[in-house]
C-alpha positions in Angstrom: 0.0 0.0 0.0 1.5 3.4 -1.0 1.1 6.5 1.5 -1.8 8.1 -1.1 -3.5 5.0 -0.9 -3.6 4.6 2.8 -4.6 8.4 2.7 -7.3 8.2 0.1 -8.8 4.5 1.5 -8.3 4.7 5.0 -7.4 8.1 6.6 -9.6 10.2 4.8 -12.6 7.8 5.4 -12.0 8.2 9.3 -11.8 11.7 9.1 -14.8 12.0 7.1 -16.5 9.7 10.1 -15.5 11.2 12.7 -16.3 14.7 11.6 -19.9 13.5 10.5 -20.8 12.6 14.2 -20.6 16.1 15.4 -23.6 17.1 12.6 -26.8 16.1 14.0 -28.4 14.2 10.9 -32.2 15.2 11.9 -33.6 15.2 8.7 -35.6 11.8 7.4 -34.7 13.1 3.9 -30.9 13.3 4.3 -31.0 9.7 5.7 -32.8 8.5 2.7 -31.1 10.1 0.2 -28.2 8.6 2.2 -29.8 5.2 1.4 -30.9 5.3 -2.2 -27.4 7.0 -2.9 -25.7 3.9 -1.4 -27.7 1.4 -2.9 -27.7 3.3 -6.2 -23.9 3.3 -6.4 -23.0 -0.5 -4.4 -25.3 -2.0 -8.1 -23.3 0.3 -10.3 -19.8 -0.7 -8.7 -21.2 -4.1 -8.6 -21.6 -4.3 -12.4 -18.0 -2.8 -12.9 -16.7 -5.2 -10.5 -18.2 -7.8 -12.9 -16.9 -5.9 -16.2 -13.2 -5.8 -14.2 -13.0 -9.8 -13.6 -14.0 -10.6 -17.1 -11.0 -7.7 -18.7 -8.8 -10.3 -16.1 -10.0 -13.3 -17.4 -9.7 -12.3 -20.8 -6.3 -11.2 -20.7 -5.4 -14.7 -18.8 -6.9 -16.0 -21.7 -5.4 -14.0 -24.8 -1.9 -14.9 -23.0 -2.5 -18.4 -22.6 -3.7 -18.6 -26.6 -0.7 -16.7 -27.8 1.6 -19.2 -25.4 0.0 -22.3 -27.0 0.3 -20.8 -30.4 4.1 -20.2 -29.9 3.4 -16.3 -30.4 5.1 -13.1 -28.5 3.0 -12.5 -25.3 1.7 -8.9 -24.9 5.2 -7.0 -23.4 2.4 -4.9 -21.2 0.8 -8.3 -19.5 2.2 -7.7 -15.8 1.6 -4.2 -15.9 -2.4 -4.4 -17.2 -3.1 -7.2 -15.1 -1.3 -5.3 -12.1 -3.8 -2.7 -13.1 -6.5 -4.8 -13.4 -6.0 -6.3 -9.9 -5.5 -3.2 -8.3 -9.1 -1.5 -9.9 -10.6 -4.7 -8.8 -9.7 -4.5 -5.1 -10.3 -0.8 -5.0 -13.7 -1.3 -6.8 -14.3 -4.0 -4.1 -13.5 -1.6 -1.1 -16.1 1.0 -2.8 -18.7 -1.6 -2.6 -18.0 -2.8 1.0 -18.0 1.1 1.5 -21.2 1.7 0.4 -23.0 -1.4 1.5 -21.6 0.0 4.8 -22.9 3.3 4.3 -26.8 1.9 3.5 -26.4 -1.0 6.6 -25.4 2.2 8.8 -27.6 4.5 8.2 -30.4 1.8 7.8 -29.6 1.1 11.9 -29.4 4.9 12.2 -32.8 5.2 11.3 -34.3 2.4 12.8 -33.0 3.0 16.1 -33.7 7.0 16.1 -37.4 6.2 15.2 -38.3 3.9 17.1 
């Protein structure tokens, strides 16, 4: 982990947190929107997640047919499937993010109300 990825995936999160507990979320509407922005975004990352693995697997797949064919493997392999590795682990962490997010502010809401 580099030091701007432990900034922008960790630090920045906490701060964020942290600071949000000091505003009072009274509003019902801020909660939803919350909500519907969480759930909105978790299905789109979810479909990019799914668009991410199959780039992998056909890039596993183009090297393997160019190895069995005796051909010159793609000079660029480590470093797109480095890439590709890396955008599917910080796609994940969006998701567990917002699943978070919704599962939060879900209890949040539940427990105020009640």
């Amino acid at each position: 982990i580099g030091l701007l990825e432990l900034l922008i995936f960790i630090i920045l999160p906490i701060i964020l947190s942290i600071a949000i507990i000091f505003v009072p979320l009274q509003n019902k509407e801020i909660i939803s929107l919350l909500v519907n922005l969480g759930s909105i975004f978790s299905a789109l990352l979810l479909s990019v997640l799914v668009l991410v693995f199959d780039q992998e697997q056909k890039l596993e797949d183009r090297k393997e047919i160019a190895e069995e064919k005796g051909k010159a493997v793609d000079p660029l392999f480590p470093t797109k499937k480095t890439l590709l590795e890396d955008l599917y682990y910080n796609i994940s962490y969006s998701v567990f993010c917002s699943i978070a997010l919704v599962s939060l502010c879900l209890l949040y809401s539940s427990i105020k109300y009640i």
